[in-house]
C-alpha positions in Angstrom: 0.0 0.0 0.0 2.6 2.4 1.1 4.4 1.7 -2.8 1.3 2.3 -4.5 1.0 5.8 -2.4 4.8 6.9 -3.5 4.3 6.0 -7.0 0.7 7.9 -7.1 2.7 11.1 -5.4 5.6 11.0 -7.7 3.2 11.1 -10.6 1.5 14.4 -9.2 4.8 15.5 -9.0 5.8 14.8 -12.7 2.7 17.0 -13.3 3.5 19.4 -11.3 6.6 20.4 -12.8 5.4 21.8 -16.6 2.9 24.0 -14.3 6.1 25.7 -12.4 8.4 25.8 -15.5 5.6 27.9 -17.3 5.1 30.1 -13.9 9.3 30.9 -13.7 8.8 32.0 -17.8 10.0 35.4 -18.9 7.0 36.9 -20.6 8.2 37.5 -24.1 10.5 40.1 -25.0 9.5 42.8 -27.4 12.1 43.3 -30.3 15.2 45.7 -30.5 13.6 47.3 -33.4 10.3 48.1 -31.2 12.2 49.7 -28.4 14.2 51.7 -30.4 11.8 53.7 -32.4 10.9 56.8 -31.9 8.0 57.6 -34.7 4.3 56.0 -35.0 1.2 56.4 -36.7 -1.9 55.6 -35.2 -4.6 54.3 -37.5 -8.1 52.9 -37.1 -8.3 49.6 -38.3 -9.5 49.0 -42.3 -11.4 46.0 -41.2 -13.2 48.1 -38.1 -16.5 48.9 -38.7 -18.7 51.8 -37.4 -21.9 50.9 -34.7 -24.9 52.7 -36.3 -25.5 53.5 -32.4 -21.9 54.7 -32.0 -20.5 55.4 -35.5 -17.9 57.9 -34.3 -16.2 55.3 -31.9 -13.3 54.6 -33.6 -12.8 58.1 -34.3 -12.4 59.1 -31.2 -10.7 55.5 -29.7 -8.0 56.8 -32.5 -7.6 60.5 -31.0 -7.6 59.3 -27.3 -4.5 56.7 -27.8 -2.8 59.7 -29.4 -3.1 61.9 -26.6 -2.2 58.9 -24.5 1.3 58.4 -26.7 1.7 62.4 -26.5 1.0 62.4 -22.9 3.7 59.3 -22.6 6.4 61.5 -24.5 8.3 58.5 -25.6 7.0 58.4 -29.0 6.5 60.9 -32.1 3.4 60.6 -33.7 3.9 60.4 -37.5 1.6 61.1 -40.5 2.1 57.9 -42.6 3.4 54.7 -42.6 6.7 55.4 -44.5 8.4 57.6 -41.8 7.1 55.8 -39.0 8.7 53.1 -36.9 5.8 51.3 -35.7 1.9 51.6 -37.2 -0.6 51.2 -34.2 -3.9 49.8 -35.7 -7.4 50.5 -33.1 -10.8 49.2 -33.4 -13.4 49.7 -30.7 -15.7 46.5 -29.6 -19.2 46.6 -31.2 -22.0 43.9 -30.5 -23.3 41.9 -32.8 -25.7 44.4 -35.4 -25.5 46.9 -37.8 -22.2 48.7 -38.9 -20.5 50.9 -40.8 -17.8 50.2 -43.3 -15.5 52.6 -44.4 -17.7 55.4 -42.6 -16.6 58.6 -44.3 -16.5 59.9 -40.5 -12.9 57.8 -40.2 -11.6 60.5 -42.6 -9.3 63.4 -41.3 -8.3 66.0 -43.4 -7.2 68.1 -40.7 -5.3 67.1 -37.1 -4.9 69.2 -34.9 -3.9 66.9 -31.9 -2.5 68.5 -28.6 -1.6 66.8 -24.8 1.7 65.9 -23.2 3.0 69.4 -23.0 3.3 69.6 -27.2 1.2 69.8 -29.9 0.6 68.4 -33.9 -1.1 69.7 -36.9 -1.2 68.0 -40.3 -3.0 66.6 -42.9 -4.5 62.9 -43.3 -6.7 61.3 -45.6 -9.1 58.9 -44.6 -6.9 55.1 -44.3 -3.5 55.8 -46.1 -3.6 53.7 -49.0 0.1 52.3 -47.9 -1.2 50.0 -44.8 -2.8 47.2 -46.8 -3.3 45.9 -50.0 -7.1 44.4 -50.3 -6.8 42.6 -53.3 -6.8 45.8 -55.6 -10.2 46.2 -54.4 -9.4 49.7 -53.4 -12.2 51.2 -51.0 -15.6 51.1 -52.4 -16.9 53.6 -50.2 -19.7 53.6 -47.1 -21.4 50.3 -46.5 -23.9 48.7 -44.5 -24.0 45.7 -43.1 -24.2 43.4 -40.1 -21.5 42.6 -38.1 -20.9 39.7 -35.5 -18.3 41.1 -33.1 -17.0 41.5 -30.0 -17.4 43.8 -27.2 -13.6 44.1 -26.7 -10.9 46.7 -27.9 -8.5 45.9 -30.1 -4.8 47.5 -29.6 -2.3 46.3 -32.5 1.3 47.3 -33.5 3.2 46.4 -36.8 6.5 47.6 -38.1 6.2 50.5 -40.0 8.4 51.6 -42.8 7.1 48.6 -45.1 4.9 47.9 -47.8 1.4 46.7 -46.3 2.1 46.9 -42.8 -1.2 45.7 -41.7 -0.7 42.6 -43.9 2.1 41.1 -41.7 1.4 39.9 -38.3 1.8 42.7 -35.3 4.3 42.6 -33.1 2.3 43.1 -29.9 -1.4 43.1 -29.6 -3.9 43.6 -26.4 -7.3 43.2 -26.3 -9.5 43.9 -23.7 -12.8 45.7 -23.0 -12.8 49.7 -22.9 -9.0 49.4 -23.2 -9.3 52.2 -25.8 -11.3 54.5 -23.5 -10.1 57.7 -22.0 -8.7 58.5 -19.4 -7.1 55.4 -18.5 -6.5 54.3 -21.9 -5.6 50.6 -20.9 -4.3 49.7 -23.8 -1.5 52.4 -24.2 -0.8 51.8 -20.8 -0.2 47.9 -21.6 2.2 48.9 -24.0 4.2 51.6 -22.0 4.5 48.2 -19.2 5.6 46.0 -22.3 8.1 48.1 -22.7 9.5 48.9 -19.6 9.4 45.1 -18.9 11.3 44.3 -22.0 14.1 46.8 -21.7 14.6 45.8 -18.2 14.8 42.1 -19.5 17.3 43.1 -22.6 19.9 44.7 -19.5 19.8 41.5 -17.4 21.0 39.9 -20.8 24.8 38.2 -19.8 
């Protein structure tokens, strides 16, 4: 009896261990390339599509994480994807119903965007045509349909300074509900902590 009891607890044990090994992992260091630059753009998603009850919330999830990155002062936000290091792409949660897409309202011919002791004025153009590459589609202007989503904000980075950024995979990504919502603005603040955590990792480095 007492051998079937030290085999039974040695097993537990052998389960035990992949559980500890994962606890004792370093999360996942963000690349070289990420913590040295300097210049993003922040960009509401091309797939996003606007709530007919809220059709101005990616509009204004787009301004808020810029004042959030101006406010930080580690970044400089950039106009298009050619001068800038890193392309943030957001899109608000909507429930399941009618959307949106390519809501003329995502357009910005004029920024005028100020927080964080600076300022920036410039022009934009609805989605620059330099973040993804549809098919050849192009945009075929406002559309309505229905949209099966998720109530959760979407927070994405991709390297910047390359053809179709949004057509490679980001290099960082949080989700989570009203993460896009001032004041807080969870998600910016995620990323600031991703940061932070990763440089602190890349100086313990023998």
């Amino acid at each position: 009896m007492p051998r079937r009891i030290s085999i039974v607890f040695f097993f537990f044990l052998l389960l035990l261990v992949p559980q500890v090994e994962a606890k004792n992992k370093k999360k996942q260091l963000l690349p070289d390339d990420v913590l040295q630059a300097r210049r993003v753009l922040v960009v509401i998603h091309p797939d996003a599509g606007e709530a007919l009850t809220n059709p101005m919330a990616n509009r204004t999830a787009q301004d808020e994480v810029e004042r959030a990155i101006m406010k930080w002062g580690r970044f400089d936000l950039a106009l298009d994807a050619q001068t800038a290091d890193l392309v943030i792409a957001v899109r608000k949660g909507n429930k399941s119903g009618p959307v949106i897409s390519h809501s003329p309202v995502d357009d910005r011919p004029v920024i005028f965007q100020t927080g964080g002791g600076g300022a920036r004025v410039g022009e934009q153009q609805g989605h620059p045509p330099d973040l993804t590459n549809p098919g050849g589609l192009g945009n075929s202007g406002p559309q309505l349909g229905t949209q099966i989503g998720s109530s959760e904000d979407t927070f994405e980075v991709y390297r910047g300074g390359v053809e179709d950024p949004l057509d490679t995979s980001p290099v960082w990504r949080y989700i989570a509900k009203d993460s896009l919502n001032a004041p807080q603005v969870g998600a910016v603040e995620k990323f600031r902590k991703a940061i932070e955590e990763s440089e602190k990792q890349h100086q313990q480095k023998p």
